[in-house]
LONU-656408 format. One record per residue (C-alpha): residue in one letter; residue number from 1; y, x, z. Coordinates in nm, 3 decimals, decimal comma. Example, Ala and Ser with C-alpha at 12.3 -4.5 7.8 and 13.67 -1.06 7.14 Angstrom:
BEGIN
type; seq; Y; X; Z
A; 1; -0,450; 1,230; 0,780
S; 2; -0,106; 1,367; 0,714
//
This chain:
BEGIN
type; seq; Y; X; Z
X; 1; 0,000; 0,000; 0,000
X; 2; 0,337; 0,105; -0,064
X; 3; 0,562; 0,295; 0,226
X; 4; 0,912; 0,262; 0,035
X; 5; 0,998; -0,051; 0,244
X; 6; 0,895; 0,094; 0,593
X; 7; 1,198; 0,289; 0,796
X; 8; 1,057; 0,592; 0,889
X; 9; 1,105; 0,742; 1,263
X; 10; 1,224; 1,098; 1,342
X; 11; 1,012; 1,349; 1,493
X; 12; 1,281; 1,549; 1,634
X; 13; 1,239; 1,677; 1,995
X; 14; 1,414; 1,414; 2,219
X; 15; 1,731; 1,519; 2,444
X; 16; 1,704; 1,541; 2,818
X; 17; 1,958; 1,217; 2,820
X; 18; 1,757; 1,006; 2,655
X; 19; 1,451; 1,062; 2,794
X; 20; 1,628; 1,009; 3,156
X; 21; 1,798; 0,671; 3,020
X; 22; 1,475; 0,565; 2,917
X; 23; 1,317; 0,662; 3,254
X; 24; 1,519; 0,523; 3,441
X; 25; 1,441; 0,151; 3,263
X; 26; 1,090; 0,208; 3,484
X; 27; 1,269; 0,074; 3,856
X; 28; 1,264; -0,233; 3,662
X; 29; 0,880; -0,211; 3,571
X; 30; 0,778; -0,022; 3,881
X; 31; 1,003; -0,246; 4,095
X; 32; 0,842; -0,608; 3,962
X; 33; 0,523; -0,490; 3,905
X; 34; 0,483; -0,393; 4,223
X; 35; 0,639; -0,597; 4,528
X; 36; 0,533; -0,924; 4,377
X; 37; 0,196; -0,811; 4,363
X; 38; 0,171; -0,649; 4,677
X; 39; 0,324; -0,899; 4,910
X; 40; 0,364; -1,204; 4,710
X; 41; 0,068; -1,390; 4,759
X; 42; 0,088; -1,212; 5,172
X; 43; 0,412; -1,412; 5,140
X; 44; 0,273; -1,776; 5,074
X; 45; -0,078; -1,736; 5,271
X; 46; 0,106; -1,543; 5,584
X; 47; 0,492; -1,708; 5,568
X; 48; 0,442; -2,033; 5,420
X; 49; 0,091; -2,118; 5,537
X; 50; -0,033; -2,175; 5,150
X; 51; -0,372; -2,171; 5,105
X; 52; -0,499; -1,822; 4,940
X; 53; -0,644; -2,033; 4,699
X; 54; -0,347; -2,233; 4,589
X; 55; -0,110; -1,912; 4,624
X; 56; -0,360; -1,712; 4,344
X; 57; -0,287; -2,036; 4,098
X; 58; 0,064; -1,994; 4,170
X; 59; 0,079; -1,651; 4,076
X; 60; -0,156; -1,701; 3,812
X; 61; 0,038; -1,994; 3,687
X; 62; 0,328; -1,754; 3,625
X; 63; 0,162; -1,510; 3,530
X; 64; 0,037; -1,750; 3,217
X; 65; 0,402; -1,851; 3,141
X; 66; 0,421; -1,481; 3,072
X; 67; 0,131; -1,456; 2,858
X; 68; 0,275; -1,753; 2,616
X; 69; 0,613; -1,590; 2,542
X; 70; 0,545; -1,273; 2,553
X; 71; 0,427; -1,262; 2,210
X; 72; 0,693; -1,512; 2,113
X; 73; 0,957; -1,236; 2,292
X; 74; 0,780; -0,981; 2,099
X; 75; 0,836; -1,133; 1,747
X; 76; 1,200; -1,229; 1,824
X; 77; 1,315; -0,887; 1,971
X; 78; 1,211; -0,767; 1,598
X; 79; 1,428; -1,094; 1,440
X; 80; 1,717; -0,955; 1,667
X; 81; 1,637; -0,581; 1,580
X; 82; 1,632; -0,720; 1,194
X; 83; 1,983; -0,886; 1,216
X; 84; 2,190; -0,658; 1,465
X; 85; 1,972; -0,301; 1,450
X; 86; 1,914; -0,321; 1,815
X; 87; 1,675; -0,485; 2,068
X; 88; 1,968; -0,430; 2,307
X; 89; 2,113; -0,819; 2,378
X; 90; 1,753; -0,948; 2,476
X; 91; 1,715; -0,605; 2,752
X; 92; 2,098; -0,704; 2,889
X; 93; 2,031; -1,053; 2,917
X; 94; 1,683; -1,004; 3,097
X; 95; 1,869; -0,715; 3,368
X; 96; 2,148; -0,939; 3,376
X; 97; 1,938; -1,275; 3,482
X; 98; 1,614; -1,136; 3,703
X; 99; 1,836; -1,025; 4,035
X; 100; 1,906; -1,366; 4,065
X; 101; 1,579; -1,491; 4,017
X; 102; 1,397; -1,241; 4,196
X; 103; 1,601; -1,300; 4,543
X; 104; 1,529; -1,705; 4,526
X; 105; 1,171; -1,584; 4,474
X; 106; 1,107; -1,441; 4,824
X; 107; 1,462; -1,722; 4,987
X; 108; 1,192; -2,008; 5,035
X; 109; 1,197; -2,054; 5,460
X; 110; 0,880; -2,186; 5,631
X; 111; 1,014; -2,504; 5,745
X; 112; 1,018; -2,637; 5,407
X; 113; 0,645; -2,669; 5,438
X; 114; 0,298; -2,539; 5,237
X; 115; 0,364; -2,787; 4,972
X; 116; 0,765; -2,762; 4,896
X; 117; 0,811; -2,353; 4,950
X; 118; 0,471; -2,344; 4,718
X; 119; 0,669; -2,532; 4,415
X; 120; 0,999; -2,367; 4,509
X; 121; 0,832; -2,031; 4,497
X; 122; 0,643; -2,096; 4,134
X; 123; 0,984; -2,228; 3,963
X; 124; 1,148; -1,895; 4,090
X; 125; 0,886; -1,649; 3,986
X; 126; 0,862; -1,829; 3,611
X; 127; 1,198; -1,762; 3,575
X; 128; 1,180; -1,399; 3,719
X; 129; 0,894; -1,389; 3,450
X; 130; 1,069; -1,474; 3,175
X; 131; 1,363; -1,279; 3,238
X; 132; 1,155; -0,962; 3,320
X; 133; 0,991; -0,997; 2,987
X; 134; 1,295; -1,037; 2,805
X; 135; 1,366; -0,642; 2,884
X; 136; 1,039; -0,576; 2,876
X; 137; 0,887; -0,622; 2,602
X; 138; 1,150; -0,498; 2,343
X; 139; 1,143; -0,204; 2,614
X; 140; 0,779; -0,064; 2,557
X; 141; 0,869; -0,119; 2,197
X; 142; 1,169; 0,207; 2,185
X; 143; 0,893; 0,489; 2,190
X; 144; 0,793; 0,395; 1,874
X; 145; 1,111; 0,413; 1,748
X; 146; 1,271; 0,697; 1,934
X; 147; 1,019; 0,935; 1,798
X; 148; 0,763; 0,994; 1,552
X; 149; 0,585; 1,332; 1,738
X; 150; 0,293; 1,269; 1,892
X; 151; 0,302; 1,528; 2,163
X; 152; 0,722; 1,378; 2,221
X; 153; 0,557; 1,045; 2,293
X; 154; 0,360; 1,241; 2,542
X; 155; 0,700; 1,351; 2,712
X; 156; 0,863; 1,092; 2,738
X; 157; 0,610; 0,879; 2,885
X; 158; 0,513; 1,143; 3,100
X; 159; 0,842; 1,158; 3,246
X; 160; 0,872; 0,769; 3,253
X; 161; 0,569; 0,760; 3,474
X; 162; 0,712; 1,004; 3,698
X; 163; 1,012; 0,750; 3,744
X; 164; 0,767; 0,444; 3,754
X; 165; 0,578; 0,639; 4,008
X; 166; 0,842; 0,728; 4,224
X; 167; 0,964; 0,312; 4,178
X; 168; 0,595; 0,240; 4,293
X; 169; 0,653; 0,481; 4,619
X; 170; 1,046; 0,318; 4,644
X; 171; 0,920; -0,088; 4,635
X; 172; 0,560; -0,042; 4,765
X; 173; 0,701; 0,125; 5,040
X; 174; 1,060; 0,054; 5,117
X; 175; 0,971; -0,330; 5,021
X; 176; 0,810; -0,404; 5,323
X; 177; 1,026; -0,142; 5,527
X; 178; 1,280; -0,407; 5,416
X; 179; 1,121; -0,730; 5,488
X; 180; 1,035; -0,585; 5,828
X; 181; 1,434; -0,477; 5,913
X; 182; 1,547; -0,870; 5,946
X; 183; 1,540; -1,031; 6,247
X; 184; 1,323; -1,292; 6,189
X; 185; 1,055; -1,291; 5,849
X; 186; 1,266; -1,529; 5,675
X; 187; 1,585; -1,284; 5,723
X; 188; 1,356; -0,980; 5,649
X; 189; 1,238; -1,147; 5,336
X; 190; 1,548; -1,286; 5,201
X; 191; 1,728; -0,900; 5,231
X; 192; 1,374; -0,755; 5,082
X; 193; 1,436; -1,014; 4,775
X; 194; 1,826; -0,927; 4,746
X; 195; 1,836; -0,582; 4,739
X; 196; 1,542; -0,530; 4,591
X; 197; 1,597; -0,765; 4,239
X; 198; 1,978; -0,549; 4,246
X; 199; 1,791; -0,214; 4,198
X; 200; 1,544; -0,386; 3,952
X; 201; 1,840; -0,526; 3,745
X; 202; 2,045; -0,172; 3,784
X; 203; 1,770; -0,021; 3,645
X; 204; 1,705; -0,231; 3,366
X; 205; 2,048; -0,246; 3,290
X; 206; 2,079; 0,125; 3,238
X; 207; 1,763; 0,201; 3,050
X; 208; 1,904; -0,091; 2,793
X; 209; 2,134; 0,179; 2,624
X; 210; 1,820; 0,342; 2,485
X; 211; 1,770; 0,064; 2,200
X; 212; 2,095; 0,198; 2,066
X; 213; 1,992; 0,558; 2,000
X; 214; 1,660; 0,375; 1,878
X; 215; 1,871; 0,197; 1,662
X; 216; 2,040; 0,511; 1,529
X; 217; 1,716; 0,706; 1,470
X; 218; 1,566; 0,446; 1,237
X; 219; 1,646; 0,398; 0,897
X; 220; 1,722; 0,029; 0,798
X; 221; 1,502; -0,146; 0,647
X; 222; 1,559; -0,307; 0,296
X; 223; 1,774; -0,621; 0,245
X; 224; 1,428; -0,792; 0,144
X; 225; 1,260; -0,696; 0,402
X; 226; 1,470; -0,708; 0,671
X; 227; 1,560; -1,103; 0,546
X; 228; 1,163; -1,174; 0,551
X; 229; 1,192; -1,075; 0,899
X; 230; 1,508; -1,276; 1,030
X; 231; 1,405; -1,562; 0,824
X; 232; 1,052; -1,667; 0,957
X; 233; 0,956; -1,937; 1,148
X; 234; 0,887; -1,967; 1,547
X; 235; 0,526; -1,998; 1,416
X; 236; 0,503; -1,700; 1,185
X; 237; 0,665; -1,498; 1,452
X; 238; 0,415; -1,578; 1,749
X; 239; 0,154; -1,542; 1,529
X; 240; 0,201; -1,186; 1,366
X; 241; 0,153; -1,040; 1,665
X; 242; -0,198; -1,201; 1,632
X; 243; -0,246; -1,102; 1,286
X; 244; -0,157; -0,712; 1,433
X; 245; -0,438; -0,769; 1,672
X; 246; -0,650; -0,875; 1,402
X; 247; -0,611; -0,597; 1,173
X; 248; -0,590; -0,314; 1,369
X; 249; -0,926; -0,224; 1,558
X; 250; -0,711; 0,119; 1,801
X; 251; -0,463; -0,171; 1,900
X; 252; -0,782; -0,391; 2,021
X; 253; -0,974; -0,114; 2,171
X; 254; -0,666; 0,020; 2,360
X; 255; -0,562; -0,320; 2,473
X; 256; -0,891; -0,389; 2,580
X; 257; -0,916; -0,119; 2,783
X; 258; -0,536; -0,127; 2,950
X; 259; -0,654; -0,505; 3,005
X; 260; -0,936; -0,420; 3,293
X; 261; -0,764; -0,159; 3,384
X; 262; -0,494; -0,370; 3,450
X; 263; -0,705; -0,590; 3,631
X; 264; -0,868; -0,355; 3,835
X; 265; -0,535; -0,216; 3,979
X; 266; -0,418; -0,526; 4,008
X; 267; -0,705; -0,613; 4,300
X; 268; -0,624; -0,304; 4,442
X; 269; -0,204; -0,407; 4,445
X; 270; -0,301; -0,747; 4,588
X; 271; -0,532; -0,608; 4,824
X; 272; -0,302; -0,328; 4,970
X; 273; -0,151; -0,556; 5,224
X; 274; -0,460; -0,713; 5,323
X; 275; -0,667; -0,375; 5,375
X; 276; -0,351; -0,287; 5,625
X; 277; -0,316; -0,546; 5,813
X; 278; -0,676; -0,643; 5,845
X; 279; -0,887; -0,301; 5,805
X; 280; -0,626; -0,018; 5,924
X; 281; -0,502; -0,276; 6,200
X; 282; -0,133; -0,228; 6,129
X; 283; 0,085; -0,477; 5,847
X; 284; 0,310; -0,145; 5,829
X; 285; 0,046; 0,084; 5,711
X; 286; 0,106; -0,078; 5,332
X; 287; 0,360; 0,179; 5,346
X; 288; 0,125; 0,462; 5,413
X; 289; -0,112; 0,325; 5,145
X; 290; 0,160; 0,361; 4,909
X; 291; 0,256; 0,696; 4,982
X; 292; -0,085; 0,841; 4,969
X; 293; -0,103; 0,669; 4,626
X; 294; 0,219; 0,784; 4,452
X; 295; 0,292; 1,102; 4,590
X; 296; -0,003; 1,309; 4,440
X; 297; 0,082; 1,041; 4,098
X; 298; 0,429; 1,239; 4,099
X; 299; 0,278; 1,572; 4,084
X; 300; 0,008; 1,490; 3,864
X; 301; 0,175; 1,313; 3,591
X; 302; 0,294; 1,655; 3,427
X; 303; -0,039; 1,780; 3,470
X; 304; -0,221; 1,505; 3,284
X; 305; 0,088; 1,538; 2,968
X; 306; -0,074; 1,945; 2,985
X; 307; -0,441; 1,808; 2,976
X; 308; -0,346; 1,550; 2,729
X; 309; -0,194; 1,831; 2,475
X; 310; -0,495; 2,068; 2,516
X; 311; -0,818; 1,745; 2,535
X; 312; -0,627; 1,450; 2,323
X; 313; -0,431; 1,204; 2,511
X; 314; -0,803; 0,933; 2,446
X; 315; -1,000; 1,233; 2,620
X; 316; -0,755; 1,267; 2,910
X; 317; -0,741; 0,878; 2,941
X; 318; -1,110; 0,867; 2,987
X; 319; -1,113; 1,155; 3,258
X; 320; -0,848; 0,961; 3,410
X; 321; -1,038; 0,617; 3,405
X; 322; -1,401; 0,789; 3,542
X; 323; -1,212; 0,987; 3,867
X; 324; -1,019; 0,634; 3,901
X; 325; -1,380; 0,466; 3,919
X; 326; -1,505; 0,727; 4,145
X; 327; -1,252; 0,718; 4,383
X; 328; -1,240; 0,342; 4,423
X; 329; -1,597; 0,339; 4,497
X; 330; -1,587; 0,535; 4,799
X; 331; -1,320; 0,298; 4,954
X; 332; -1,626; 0,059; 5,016
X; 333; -1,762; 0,263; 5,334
X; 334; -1,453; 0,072; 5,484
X; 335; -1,627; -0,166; 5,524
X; 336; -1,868; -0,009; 5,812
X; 337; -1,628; 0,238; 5,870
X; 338; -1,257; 0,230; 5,834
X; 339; -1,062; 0,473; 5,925
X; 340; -0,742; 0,676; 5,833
X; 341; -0,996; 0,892; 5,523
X; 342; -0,882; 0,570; 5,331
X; 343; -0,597; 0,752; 5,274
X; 344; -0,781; 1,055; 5,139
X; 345; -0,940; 0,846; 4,895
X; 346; -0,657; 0,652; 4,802
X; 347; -0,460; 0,990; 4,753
X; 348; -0,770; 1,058; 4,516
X; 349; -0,721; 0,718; 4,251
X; 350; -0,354; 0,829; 4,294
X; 351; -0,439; 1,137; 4,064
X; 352; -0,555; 0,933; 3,845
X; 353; -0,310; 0,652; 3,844
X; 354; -0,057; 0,914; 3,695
X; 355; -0,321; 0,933; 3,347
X; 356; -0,383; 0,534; 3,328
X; 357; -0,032; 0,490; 3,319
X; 358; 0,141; 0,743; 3,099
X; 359; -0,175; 0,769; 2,882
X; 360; -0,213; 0,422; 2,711
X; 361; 0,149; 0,388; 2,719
X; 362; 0,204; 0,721; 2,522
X; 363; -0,063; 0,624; 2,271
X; 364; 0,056; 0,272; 2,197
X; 365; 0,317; 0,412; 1,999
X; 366; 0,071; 0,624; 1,809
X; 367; -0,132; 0,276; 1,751
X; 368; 0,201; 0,105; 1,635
X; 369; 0,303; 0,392; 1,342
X; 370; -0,041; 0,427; 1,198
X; 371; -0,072; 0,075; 1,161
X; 372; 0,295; 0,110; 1,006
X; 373; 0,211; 0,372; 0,760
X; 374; -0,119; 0,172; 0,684
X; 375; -0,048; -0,175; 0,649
X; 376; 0,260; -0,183; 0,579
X; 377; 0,605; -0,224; 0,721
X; 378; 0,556; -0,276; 1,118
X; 379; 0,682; -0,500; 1,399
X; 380; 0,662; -0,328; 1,689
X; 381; 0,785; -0,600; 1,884
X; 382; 0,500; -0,795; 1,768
X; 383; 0,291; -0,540; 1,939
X; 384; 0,444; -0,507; 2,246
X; 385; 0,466; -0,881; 2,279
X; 386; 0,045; -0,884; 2,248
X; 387; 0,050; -0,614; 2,454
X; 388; 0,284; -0,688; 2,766
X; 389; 0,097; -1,055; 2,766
X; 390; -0,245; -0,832; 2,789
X; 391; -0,097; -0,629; 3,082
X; 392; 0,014; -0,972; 3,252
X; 393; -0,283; -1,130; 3,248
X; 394; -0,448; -0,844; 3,349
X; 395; -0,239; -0,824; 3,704
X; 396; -0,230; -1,192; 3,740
X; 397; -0,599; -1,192; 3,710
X; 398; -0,644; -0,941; 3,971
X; 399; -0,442; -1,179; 4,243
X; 400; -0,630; -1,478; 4,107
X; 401; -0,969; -1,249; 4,244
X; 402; -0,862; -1,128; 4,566
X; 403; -0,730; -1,501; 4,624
X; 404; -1,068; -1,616; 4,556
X; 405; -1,231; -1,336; 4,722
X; 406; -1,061; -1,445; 5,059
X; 407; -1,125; -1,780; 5,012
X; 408; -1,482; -1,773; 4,920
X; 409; -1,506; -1,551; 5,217
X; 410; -1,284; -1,752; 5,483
X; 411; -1,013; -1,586; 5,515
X; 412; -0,747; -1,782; 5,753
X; 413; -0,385; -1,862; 5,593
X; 414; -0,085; -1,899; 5,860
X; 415; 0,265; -1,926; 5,936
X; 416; 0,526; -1,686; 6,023
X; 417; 0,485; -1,587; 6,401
X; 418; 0,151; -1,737; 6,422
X; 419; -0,179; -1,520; 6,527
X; 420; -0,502; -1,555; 6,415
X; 421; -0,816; -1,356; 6,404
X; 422; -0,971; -1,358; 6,058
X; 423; -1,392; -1,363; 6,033
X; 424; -1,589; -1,100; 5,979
X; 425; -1,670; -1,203; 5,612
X; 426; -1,312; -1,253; 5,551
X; 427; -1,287; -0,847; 5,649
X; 428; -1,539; -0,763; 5,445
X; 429; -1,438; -0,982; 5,156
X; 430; -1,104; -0,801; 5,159
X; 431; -1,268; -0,469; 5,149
X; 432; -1,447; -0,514; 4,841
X; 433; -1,175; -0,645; 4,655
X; 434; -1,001; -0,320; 4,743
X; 435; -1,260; -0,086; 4,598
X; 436; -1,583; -0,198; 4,440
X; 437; -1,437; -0,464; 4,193
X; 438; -1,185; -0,277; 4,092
X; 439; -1,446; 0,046; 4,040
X; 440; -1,659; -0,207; 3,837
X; 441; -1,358; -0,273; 3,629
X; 442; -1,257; 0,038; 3,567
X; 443; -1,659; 0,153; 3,483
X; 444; -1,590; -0,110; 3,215
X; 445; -1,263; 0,024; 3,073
X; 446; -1,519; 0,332; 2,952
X; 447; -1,712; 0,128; 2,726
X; 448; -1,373; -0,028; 2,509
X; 449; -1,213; 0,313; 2,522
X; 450; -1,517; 0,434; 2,336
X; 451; -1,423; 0,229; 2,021
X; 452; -1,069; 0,345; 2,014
X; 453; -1,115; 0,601; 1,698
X; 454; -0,725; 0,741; 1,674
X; 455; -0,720; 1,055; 1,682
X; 456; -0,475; 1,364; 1,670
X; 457; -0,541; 1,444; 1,323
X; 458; -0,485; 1,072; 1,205
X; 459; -0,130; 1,069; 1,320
X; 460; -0,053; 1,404; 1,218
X; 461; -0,227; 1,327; 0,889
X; 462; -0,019; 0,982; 0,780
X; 463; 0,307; 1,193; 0,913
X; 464; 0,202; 1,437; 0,665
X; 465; 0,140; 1,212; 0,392
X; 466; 0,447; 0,971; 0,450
X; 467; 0,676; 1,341; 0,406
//
């Protein structure tokens, strides 16, 4: 097929002040990604007095609002980039709207009751979705249009993991340091939702400028094409990002495989809070899960970038994925035996938390440009759009099982103030969701990662050929 109507992306090495604008957009990723899954559904069953089932459909519930315009976000961040040259307006407008949202999320008090704070609480959160994905998803899109090198991609993921990473330490840890500062839980909450959606939104905000040195590095596309674009229906753009899944087999094996991995860290996020207030005895030590998760992730991002340039980013991703499995494993001798080694082990799938998330991420783009340069002129919001809906319901998935876990198993919802002593099932219930689900998850993850076939050679080859 013919390349003349595809822009082409430069493979220049990328400035220090783009990379950190870009970076930076990951306290808005690290920052929602993590708090509402790690105290969110602690929140309804522990503050409201929801039932852990009917909190995991509420998250879930938003969670599928996310997966069903996603795709449509996807496809109308490219109409936008088509008509303007920039993604930018739908990134301002999502960092603009989600502080808001995000504070009314976690502003619901106990006295309203289960039933009113549970409906209050799902309107907020599908409207924190939705403006969350209006950044995002045009967001993951820039790397393929900030860069065509393949080892660049590497960077500057790499270095947005290190931010994400450090936002992961900063939420997962300051979060509840936060909630716990007010004087009552409704106070703590409330300040823990406030200042929390501001750094979000700042972050966000800042990381938006990148779409305009995206726009600068790629070439416009022709009239015709560009019109073909801007001109399609709602229908034709939600479903191309379908027809992207359809014909490109690296895009379904990679999404396939960030999907239960996805899912298997999400168990472990929703989990976290559970395993400290239940197993280690203390609703504080959360914080000291996070730490001993993201600080070895900070120092081993760069290291995994290094293995990635020397093995193949697929090769690191797979080392990555089997010491993530390994690690998570172990965490089941909690169950006869908890102790402060959880941290040890924890410390251990931090190491490899650094690969899972700058690998796929880095090798998206390299999915996105081959199928450019063999199919024809791309979309990569199209791609993204699949993609951020696969990542979604792989996270909202993994709260729907821990919710089911503890209910299956007992576990005993309450209000704020109240004490209760959960059941010995209920313990154990909240210990396997912490480490041998998500091990089984990630064991699967292996067997889709073997079908993804891209390799260094293929992107350096259709660079070659498109010179």
């Amino acid at each position: 097929m013919s390349t003349e109507a595809r822009p082409e992306r430069a493979s220049v090495r990328l400035s220090p002040r783009t990379i950190v604008l870009y970076a930076i957009g990951s306290l808005g990723t690290g920052g929602y990604a993590t708090l509402p899954g790690l105290v969110l559904t602690y929140f309804l069953t522990d503050n409201l007095g929801v039932a852990a089932l009917a909190a995991g459909l509420i998250v879930t519930a938003a969670k599928i609002w996310d997966v069903l315009i996603d795709p449509l976000i996807g496809a109308a961040s490219d109409r936008q980039l088509a008509r303007t040259g920039s993604r930018r307006g739908f990134m301002v407008t999502g960092a603009l709207a989600l502080p808001l949202f995000f504070a009314l999320t976690f502003a619901v008090p106990p006295s309203w009751g289960p039933a009113a704070g549970a409906t209050c609480v799902l309107l907020a959160f599908l409207a924190t979705a939705t403006a969350f994905s209006l950044f995002q998803v045009p967001y993951v899109a820039l790397p393929a249009e900030l860069t065509g090198d393949y080892d660049e991609r590497t960077r500057l993921l790499g270095w947005r993991v290190v931010v994400l990473t450090a936002a992961i330490l900063l939420f997962g840890a300051g979060g509840p340091a936060l909630r716990n500062a007010g004087d009552d839980p409704v106070t703590g909450y409330l300040l823990m939702g406030i200042a929390s959606g501001v750094v979000i939104g700042v972050g966000m905000l800042i990381a938006s400028r990148t779409a305009t040195i995206a726009a600068q590095r790629v070439e416009a596309a022709p009239a015709a094409a560009a019109a073909a674009i801007a001109d399609s229906t709602w229908r034709d753009q939600y479903m191309s990002g379908f027809r992207a899944l359809g014909r490109s087999q690296p895009f379904r094996a990679l999404l396939g495989t960030f999907v239960l991995q996805a899912l298997a860290t999400g168990t472990m996020l929703a989990g976290a809070q559970y395993v400290a207030t239940w197993v280690l005895r203390s609703e504080d030590a959360v914080t000291f899960v996070f730490v001993a998760l993201v600080g070895p992730a900070l120092l081993a991002t760069p290291a995994w970038t290094v293995i990635a340039r020397r093995v193949g980013k697929e090769r690191a991703f797979a080392m990555a994925s089997i010491l993530f499995t390994a690690a998570a494993a172990t965490l089941v001798l909690a169950v006869w035996a908890p102790g402060v080694w959880i941290y040890a082990s924890v410390a251990v799938a931090g190491i490899a938390y650094a690969g899972l998330q700058s690998l796929p991420m880095a090798m998206l783009p390299d999915v996105i440009s081959h199928d450019e340069r063999t199919s024809g002129s791309g979309q990569a919001g199209t791609f993204t759009g699949i993609w951020t809906a696969g990542e979604t319901v792989g996270f909202a998935l993994g709260a729907t099982a821990v919710s089911l876990t503890l209910a299956a198993t007992g576990y005993i919802s309450t209000v704020a103030g109240a004490t209760v002593e959960q059941p010995a099932a209920a313990i154990t219930g909240i210990v396997l969701s912490f480490s041998i689900l998500p091990a089984v998850l990630m064991a699967a993850s292996l067997l889709t990662l073997r079908h993804y076939r891209l390799r260094r050679a293929d992107i350096e080859a259709v660079g070659t050929s498109d010179a």
